[in-house]
N, C-alpha and C positions, 0 to 999 in steps of 0.2 A: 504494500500500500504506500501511496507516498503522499506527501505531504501537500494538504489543501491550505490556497492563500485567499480570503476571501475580503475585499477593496468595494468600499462601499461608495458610489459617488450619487450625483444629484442627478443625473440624468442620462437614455440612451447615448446622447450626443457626446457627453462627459467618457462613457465607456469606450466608443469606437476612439475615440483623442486616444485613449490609455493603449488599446489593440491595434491603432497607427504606426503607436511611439515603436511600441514592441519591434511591429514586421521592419520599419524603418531601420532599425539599431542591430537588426538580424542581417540586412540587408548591408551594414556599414561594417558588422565584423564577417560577412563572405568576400566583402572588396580588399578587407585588410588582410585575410587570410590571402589569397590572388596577392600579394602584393611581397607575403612574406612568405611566401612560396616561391615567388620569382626574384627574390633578392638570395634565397638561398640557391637556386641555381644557379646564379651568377656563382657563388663560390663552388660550386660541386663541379660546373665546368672548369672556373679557373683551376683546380685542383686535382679534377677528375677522380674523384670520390663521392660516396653520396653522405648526406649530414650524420644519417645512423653510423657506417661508417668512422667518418671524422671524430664523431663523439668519443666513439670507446677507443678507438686507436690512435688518433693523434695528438699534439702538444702541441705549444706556440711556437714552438724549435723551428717543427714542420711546415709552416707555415709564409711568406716572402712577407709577410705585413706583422711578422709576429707578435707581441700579444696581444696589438689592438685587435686587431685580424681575427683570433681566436676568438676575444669577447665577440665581436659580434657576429659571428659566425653564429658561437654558442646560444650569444642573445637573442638572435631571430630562431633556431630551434627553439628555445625553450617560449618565447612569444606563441611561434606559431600553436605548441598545445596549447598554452593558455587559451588562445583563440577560439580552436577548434575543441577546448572541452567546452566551451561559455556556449558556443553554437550548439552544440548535442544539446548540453540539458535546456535552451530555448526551445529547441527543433518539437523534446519530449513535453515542453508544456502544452497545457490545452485551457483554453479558458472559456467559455460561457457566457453572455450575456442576459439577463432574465430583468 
C-alpha cells in the first residue's frame, strides 16, 4: 500500500493549476535528464568508456582534465539518478480530482 496525500483547495480550477504544475515539472526533469544524458556522452566518447564503467574502474589519474574532469563526470552520473529516480516515483503517482 503506499502512501495517500490528500491537498484540499477551493476549487476544480484551483486542482487542475496543482495537476498542471505537476505534468509541467515532469516534463522539465525529462529535458534535464536528455540533457544529462548527453553531457555524459560527451565524456564516454571523449574516453571511450561508458559512465558504469568509469565509475568503478577509473580515477582522476585517468582522466586529461583530471580531477575536475572526474567530478563532473561523476557529478552528472550521480544527477542523472537523482533525476530519473524523482521521474519514476512522479511517473507512479496518481491523483484524482472529486
Amino acid at each position: 500500500m503506499g502512501i495517500r496525500m490528500v491537498i484540499e483547495l477551493p476549487d476544480r480550477g484551483s486542482a487542475q493549476t496543482v495537476v498542471q504544475a505537476l505534468e509541467a515539472y515532469k516534463v522539465r526533469l525529462r529535458a534535464s535528464i536528455a540533457r544529462t544524458k548527453r553531457r555524459l556522452a560527451t565524456f564516454e566518447t571523449r574516453y571511450g568508456v561508458d559512465t558504469t564503467r568509469f565509475l568503478h574502474e577509473m580515477a582522476a589519474e585517468d582522466l586529461h582534465g583530471g580531477d575536475l574532469e572526474y567530478v563532473e563526470w561523476a557529478g552528472e552520473a550521480k544527477l542523472l539518478e537523482r533525476l530519473e529516480a524523482e521521474l519514476r516515483e512522479l511517473e507512479h503517482a496518481s491523483y484524482h480530482i472529486s
